[in-house]
Structures are given as structure tokens and as C-alpha cells.
VEXNU-714764 format. One line per 4 residues: number of its first residue (from 1); their letters; for each residue y, z, x of C-alpha. Coordinates in Angstrom, 1 decimal, padded with zeros to 4 digits. Example, Ala and Ser with C-alpha at 12.3 -4.5 7.8 and 13.67 -1.06 7.14 Angstrom:
<sites>
1> as> -004.5,007.8,012.3 ~ -001.1,007.1,013.7
</sites>
This chain:
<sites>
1> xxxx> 068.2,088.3,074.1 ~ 070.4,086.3,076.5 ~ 072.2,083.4,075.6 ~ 070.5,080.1,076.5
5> xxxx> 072.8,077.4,075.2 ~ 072.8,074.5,077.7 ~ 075.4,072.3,078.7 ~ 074.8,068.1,078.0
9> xxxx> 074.8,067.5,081.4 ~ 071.8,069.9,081.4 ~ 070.2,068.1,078.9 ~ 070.9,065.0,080.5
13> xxxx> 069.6,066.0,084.1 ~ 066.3,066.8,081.8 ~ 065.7,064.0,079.7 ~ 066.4,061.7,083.0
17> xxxx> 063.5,063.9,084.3 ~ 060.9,062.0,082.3 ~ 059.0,065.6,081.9 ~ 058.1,066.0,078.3
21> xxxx> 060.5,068.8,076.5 ~ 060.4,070.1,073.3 ~ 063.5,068.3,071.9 ~ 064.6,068.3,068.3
25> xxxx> 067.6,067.0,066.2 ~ 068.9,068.9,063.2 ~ 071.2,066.4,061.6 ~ 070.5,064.0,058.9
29> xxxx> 068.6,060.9,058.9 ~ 071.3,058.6,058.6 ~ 073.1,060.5,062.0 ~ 069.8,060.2,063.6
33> xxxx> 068.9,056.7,062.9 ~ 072.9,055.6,063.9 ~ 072.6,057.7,067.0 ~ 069.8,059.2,068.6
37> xxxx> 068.0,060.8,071.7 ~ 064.6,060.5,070.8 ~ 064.3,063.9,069.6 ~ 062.0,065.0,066.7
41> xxxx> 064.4,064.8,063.6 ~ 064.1,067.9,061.4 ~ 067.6,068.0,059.5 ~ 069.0,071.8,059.3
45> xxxx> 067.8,072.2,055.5 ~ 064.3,071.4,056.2 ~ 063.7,073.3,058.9 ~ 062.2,076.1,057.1
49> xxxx> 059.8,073.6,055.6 ~ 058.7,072.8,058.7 ~ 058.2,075.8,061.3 ~ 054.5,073.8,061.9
53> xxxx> 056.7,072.3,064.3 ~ 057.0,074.7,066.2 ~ 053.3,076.3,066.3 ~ 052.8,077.3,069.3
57> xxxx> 056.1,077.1,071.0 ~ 057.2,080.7,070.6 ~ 057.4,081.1,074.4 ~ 057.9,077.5,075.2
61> xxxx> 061.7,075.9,076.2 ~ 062.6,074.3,073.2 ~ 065.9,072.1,072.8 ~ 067.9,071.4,069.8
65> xxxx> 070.6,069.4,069.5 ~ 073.1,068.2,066.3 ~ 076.4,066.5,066.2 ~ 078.8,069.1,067.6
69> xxxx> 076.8,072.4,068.3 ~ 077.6,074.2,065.0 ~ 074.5,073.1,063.1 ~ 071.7,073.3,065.9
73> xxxx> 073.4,076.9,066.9 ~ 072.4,077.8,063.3 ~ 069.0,076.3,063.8 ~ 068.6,078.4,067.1
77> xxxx> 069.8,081.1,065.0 ~ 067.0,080.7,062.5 ~ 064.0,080.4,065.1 ~ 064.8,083.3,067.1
81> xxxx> 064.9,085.1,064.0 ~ 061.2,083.2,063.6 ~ 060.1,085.1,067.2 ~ 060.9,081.8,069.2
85> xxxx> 062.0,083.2,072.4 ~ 063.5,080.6,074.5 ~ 065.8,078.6,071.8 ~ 068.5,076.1,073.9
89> xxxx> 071.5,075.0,071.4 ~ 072.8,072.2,073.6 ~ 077.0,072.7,073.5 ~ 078.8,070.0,072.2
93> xxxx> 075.9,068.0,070.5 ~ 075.7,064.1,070.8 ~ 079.6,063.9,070.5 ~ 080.2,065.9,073.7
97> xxxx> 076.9,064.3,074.9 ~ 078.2,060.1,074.3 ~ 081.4,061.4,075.9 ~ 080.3,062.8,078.9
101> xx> 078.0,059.2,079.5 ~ 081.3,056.8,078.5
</sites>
């Protein structure tokens, strides 16, 4: 499987887009509510407890995005391993992602 990891400027040029994606956070509630996107929040532990999430998106885009790029690569980790085909980590997380907008 080819690696799919997008750049935040990618993510950026998406989320400006207005087109719905299927966007999700894997840090921790209080990250999230400091600092968000408006992705769907499913912190790293839970995410086996909640692969209903994902029904249907086995060959769908999906984005997932953390504080640096360490945990969401874990998470893209764990749904390829799940049959999701077209996991994007995004590089750098919201760190990477705040400083490319400052």
C-alpha cells in the first residue's frame, strides 16, 4: 500500500474547500476542546471502541490528524490493519498545522 500521509498545507487547501471530508482527531479531549479543527474527536485509546465510525469508509479518503503526527500515524496504522484503504496521517499534526497559519 502506498503511503498517503498529507502535508498541512494539504489539509488546509481541503478544509478551505468547504467539501465535506472525513476528518478525525485522535488526541484527548482536553487537546481538542483547547485546540481544534472541527474534526470528529476519537482519542487514540478509544478508537477500537469505536470502528462504527468508520462503517462504510473502507474505500473513502479519510483524514486523521493529532498533535504532532506520531499518534494519528498509529491510528492510520490501526485502520489499514481494519481494511480501510485510503488512511491520510496529516504530517506534523495541529503544531505544524498553527505554525504554518502564524
Amino acid at each position: 500500500m502506498e503511503n498517503q500521509d498529507i502535508e498541512v498545507e494539504e489539509l488546509k487547501a481541503l478544509l478551505d474547500s468547504g467539501k465535506a471530508i472525513h476528518f478525525f482527531d485522535v488526541r484527548n479531549p482536553d487537546e481538542y476542546e483547547e485546540d481544534n479543527l472541527g474534526a470528529t474527536l476519537i482519542p487514540l485509546g478509544d478508537l477500537p471502541h469505536n470502528l462504527d465510525a468508520f462503517d462504510g469508509l473502507e474505500d473513502e479518503d479519510i483524514y486523521i490528524h493529532c498533535r504532532s503526527g506520531a499518534r494519528s500515524g498509529r491510528a492510520k496504522q490501526y485502520l489499514e490493519a481494519q481494511g480501510f484503504n485510503k488512511v491520510h496521517n496529516v504530517l506534523g499534526g495541529i503544531m505544524a498545522y498553527r505554525e504554518m497559519e502564524a
